[in-house]
VOLUMLUM-563380 format. One record per residue (C-alpha): residue number from 0; residue in one letter; x, y, z. Coordinates in steps of 0.05 Angstrom, whole numbers, plus 32768, in hexadecimal, padded with zeros to 4 digits. Layout:
! VOLUMLUM-563380
+-----+-----+------+------+------+
:   n : res :   xx :   yy :   zz :
+-----+-----+------+------+------+
: NUM :   A :    X :    Y :    Z :
...
+-----+-----+------+------+------+
//
This chain:
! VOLUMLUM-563380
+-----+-----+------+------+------+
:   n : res :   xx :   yy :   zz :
+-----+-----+------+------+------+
:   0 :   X : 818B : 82FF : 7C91 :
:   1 :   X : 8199 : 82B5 : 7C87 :
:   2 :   X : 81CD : 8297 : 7CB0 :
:   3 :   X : 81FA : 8280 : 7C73 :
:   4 :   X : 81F1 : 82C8 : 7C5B :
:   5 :   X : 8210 : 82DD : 7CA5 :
:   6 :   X : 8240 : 82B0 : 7CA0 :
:   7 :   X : 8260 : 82C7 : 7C60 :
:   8 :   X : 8259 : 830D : 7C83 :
:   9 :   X : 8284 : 82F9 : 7CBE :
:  10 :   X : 82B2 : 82CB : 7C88 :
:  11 :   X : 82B9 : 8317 : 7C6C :
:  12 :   X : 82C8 : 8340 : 7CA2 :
:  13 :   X : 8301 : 8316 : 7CC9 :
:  14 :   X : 8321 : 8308 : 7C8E :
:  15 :   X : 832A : 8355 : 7C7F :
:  16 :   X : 833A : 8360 : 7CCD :
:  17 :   X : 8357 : 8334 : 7D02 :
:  18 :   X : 8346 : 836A : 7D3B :
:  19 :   X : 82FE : 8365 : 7D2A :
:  20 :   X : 8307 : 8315 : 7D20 :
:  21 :   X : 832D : 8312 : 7D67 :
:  22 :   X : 82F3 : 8343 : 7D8C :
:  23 :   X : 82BE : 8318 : 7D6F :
:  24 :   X : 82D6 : 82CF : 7D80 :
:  25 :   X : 82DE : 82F5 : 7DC2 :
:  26 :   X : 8298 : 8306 : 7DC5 :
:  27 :   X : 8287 : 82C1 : 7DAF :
:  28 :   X : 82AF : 829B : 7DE7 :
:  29 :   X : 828D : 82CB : 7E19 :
:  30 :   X : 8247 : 82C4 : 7E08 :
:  31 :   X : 8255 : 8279 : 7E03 :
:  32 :   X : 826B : 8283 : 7E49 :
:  33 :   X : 8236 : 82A4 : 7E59 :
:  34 :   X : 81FE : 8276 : 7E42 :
:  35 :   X : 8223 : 823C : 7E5D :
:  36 :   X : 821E : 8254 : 7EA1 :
:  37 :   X : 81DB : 8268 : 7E98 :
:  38 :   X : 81CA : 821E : 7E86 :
:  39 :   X : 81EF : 81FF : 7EB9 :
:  40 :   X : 81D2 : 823A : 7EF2 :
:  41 :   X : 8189 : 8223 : 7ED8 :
:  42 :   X : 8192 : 81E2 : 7EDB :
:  43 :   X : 81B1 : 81E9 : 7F29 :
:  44 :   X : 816C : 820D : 7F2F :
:  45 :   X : 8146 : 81D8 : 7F13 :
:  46 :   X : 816D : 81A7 : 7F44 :
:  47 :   X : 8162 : 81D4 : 7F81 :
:  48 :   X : 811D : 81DC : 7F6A :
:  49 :   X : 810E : 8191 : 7F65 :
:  50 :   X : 812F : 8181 : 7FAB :
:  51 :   X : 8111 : 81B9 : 7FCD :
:  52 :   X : 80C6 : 81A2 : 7FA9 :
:  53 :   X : 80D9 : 8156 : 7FC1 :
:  54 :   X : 80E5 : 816A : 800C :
:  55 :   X : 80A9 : 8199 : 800D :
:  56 :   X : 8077 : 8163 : 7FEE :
:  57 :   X : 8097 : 8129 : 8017 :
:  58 :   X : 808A : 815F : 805D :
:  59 :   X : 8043 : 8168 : 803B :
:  60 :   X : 8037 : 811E : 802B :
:  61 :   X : 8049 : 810E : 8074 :
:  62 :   X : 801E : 8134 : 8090 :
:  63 :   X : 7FE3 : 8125 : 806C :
:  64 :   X : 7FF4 : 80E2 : 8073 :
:  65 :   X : 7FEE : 80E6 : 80C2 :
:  66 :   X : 7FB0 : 8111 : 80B1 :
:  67 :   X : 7F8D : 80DC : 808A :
:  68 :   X : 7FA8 : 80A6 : 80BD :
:  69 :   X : 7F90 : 80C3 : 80EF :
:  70 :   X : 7F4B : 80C7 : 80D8 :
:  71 :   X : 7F4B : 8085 : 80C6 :
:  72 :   X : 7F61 : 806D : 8101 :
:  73 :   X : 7F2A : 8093 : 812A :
:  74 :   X : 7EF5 : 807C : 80F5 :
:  75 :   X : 7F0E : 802F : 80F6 :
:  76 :   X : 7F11 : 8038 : 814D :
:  77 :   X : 7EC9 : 8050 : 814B :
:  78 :   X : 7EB5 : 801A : 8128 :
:  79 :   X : 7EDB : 7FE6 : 8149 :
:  80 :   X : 7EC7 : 8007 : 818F :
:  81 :   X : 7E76 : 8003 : 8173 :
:  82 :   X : 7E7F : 7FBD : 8167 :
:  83 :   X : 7EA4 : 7FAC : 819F :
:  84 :   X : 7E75 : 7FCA : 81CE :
:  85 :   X : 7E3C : 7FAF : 81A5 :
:  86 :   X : 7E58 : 7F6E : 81BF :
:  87 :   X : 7E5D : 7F7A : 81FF :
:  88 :   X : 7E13 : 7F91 : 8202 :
:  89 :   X : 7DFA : 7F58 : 81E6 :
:  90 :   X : 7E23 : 7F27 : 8213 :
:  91 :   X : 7E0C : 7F53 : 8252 :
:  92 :   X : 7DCE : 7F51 : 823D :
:  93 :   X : 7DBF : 7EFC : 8233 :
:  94 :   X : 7DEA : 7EFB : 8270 :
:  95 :   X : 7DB5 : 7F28 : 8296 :
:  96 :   X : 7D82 : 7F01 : 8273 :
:  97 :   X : 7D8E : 7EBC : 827F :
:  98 :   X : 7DA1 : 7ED0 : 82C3 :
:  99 :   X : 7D5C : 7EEE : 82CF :
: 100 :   X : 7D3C : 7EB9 : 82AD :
: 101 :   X : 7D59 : 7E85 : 82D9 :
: 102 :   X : 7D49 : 7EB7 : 830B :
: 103 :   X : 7CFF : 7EAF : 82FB :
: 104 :   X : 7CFA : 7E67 : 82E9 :
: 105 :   X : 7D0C : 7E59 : 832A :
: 106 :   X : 7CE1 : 7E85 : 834E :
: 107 :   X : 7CA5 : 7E60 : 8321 :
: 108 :   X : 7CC6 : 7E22 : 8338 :
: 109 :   X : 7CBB : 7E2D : 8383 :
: 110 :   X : 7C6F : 7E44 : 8375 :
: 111 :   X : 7C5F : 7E0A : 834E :
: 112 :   X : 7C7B : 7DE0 : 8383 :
: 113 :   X : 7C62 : 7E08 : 83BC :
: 114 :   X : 7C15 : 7E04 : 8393 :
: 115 :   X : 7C20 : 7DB7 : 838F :
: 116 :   X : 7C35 : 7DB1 : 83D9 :
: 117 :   X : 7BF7 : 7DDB : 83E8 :
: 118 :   X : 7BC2 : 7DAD : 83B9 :
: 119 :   X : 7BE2 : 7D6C : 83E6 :
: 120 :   X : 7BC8 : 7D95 : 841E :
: 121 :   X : 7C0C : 7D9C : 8445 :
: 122 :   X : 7C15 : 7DD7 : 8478 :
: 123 :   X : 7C26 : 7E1F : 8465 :
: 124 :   X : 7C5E : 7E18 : 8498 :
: 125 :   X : 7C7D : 7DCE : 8475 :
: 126 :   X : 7C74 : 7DF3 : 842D :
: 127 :   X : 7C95 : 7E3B : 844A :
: 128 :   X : 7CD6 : 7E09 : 8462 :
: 129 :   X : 7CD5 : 7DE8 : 842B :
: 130 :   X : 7CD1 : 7E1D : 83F1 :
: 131 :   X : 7CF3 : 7E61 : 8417 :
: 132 :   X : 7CAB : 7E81 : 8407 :
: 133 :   X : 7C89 : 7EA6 : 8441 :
: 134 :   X : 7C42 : 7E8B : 8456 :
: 135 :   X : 7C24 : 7ED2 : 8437 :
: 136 :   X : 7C40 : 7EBC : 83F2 :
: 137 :   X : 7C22 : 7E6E : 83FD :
: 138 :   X : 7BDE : 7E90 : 840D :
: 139 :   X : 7BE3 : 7EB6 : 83CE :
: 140 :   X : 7BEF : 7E7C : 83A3 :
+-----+-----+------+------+------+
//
């Protein structure tokens, strides 16, 4: 039925009966009651809902947050730790290499001296003072 048809029904009825007029208006205020507080207990849901969504993703977000920080952080220490040590291995490394090096230059040092001491014809004994080398190692020269 169309609602102007209704509401020439209604005009009808409490026109012809107050009771009835009195019992519906009743009805009415109730029912307006009743969907009022229905609105305003669903939108105290919604509100409840919303903070009780915010705190649980905020908990959530924090914790993958320190998850995914975490990993980072190892991942970025690793790498920092490679290159670091990296470092260090290389500068060990020329250390023990020039220090060798010098090691051996001097050693070749001594013999060429000790060779040249020998082709001037002084004694094993002079060259062996001179140069630290025992007369074995002058024989060998």
């Amino acid at each position: 039925m169309p609602l102007i048809k209704q509401a020439m029904a209604l005009k009808e009825l409490f026109a012809q009966n107050p009771e009835e007029r009195r019992l519906y208006e009743l009805r009415e205020k109730d029912r307006m009651s009743y969907l009022s507080e229905l609105k305003s207990s669903r939108k105290r849901g919604m509100a409840r809902g919303y903070k009780l969504g915010e705190a649980d993703g905020i908990e959530k977000g924090i914790e993958l947050g320190i998850e995914q920080g975490l990993e980072l952080g190892l991942e970025q220490g690793r790498e920092q730790g490679l290159e670091l040590g990296r470092e260090q291995g290389r500068e060990q490394g020329l250390e023990l290499g020039r220090e060798q090096g010098l090691e051996l230059g001097r050693e070749q040092g001594i013999k060429r001296t000790a060779l040249s001491m020998k082709a001037e014809g002084l004694s094993f004994e002079t060259i062996s003072k001179v140069t630290g080398l025992s007369i074995e190692e002058i024989r060998n020269l």
